[in-house]
C-alpha positions in Angstrom: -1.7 104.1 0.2 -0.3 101.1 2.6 -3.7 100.8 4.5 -5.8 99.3 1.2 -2.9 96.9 0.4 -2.7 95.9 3.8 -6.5 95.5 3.8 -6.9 93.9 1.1 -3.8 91.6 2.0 -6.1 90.6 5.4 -8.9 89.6 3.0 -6.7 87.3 1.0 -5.5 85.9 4.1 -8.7 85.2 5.7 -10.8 83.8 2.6 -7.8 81.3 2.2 -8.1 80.7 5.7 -12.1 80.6 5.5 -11.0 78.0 2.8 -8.7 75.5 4.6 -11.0 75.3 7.8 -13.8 75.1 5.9 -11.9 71.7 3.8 -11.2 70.3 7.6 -14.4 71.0 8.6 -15.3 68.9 5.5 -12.9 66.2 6.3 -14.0 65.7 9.9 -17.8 65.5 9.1 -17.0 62.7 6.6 -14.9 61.1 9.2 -17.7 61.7 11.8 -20.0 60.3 9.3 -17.8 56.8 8.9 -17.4 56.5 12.7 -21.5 56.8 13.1 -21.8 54.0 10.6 -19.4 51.9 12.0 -21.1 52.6 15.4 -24.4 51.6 14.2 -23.2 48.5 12.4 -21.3 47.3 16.0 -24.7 47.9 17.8 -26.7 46.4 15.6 -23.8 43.4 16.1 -23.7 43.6 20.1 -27.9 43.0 20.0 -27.6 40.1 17.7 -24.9 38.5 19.8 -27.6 39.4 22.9 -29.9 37.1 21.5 -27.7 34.7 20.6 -26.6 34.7 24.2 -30.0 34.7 25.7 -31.1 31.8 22.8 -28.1 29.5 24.3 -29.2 29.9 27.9 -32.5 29.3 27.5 -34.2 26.5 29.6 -34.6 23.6 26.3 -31.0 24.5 25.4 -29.7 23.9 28.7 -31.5 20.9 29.3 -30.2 19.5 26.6 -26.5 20.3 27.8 -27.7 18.4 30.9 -28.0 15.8 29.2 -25.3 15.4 27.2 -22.9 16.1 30.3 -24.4 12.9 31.8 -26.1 14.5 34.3 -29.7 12.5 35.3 -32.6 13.4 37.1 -33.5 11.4 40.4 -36.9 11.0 42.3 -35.2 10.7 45.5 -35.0 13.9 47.8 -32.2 14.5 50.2 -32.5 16.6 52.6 -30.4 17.4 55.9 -32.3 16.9 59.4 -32.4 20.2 60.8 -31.3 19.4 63.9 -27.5 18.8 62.7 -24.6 21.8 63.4 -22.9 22.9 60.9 -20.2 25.4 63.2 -19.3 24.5 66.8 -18.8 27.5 69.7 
């Protein structure tokens, strides 16, 4: 007589059981689902701020930076003789 009620005691205990992890299995796919968005909204952010990166180093923007800074082109060359030492023995 004590075997079916402690039988069917188990069964109660595991289907509440199967019932909770199944609720926190639930709860962590959600959460896994949120993190994923959030992922692919910070990478679609990083790849923007790439080209942002890559738009303000480009050759016409810096050449305009030149500018601004004062800095002028000359048409004289200097170059060192190549007979000078630069380190004595």
């Amino acid at each position: 007589m004590k075997l079916p009620k402690l039988l069917a005691f188990f069964i109660v205990v595991l289907g509440l059981l199967n019932v909770t992890f199944s609720n926190h299995s639930l709860d962590d796919s959600s959460l896994v689902a949120d993190l994923s968005v959030e992922i692919g909204q910070l990478e679609r952010d990083n790849t923007i701020l790439k080209s942002r990166i890559a738009e303000a180093g480009a050759i016409k923007n810096l050449h305009e930076v030149i500018a601004e800074n004062g800095f002028v082109e000359t048409p004289k060359i200097v170059t060192l003789s190549p007979a000078t030492q630069v380190a004595s023995r």
